[in-house]
N, C-alpha and C positions, 0 to 999 in steps of 0.2 A: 573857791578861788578859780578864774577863769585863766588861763593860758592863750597867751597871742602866738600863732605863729606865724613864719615869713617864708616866703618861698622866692628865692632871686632867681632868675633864668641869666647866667652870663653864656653868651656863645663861645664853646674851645675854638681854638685854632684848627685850620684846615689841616688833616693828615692827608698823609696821599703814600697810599698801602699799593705797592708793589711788590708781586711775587716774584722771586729769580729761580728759574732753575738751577739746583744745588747739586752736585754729585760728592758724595764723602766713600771714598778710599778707604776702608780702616785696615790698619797695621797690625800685622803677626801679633796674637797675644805674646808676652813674654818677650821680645825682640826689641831691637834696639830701632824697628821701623816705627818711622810716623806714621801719621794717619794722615790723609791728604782730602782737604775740602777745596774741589774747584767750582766758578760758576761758565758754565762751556756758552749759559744763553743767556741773555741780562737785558736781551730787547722787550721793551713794556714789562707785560706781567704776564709771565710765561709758564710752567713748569707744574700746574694744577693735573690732577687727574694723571699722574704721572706711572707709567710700568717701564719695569728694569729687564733685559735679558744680557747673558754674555754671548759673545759669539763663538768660534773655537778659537779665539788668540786671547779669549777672556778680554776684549772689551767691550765695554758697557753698548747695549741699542736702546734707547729710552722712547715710548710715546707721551706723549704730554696736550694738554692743552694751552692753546696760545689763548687768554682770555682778552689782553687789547685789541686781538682782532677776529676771537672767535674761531679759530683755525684749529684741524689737528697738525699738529707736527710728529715728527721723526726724527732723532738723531744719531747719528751712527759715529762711538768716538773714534779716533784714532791712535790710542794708546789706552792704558788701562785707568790713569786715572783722569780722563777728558780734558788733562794738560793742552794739549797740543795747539790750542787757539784755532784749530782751522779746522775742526770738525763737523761732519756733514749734515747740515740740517735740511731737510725740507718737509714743504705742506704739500702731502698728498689732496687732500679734500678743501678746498676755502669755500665752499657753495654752501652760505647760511651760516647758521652758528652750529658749528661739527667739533668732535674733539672730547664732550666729556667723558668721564668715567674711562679710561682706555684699558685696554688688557690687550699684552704685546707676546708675541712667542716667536721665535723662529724658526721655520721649515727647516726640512731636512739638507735641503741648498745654503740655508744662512742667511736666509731670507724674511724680513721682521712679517708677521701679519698680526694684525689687528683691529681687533672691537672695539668699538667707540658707539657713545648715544650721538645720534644728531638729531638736538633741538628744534632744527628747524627755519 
């Protein structure tokens, strides 16, 4: 007995995958705190490649890669959970596609340094 099969090719619908920079806050085990998820960057698709440090006030310095435009970034919150809307971001490096893989520490000043691949 022989078997037909069919194979249909329908086209899905266009996604469009944007990453956001996330910061989650988590709350005291045991306590009556939340746990706090902000997005502090939400331009294009941001927040790949991402390292966390605190500084001494314990807030957040994150590196990350900006991948819509291939840039590393920095951001430096201004409160603990990157509430604040006006936290400081900038692209130290935009020359080529810079930014992956990062690993962020802070010098002994409070000061973010960091390793990044650049692609090139």
């Amino acid at each position: 007995m022989s078997q037909t099969h069919s194979l249909f090719w329908r086209p899905l619908p266009a996604v469009l995958a944007i990453a956001l920079l996330t910061i989650v806050a988590l709350g005291q085990p045991g306590t009556a705190s939340a746990d706090t998820i902000t997005t502090p960057d939400s331009n294009g698709s941001v927040g790949s490649n991402s390292s966390l440090a605190l500084d001494a006030s314990g807030f957040p310095v994150v590196s990350y890669y900006d991948v819509t435009n291939g840039d590393l970034k920095v951001m430096h919150c201004n409160d603990a959970n990157c509430a604040g809307g006006d936290e400081s971001i900038t692209s130290p490096d935009t020359t080529g596609n810079v930014g992956w893989y990062t690993s962020l520490e802070l010098d002994a000043s409070g000061f973010p340094v960091v390793s990044y691949y650049d692609v090139g």
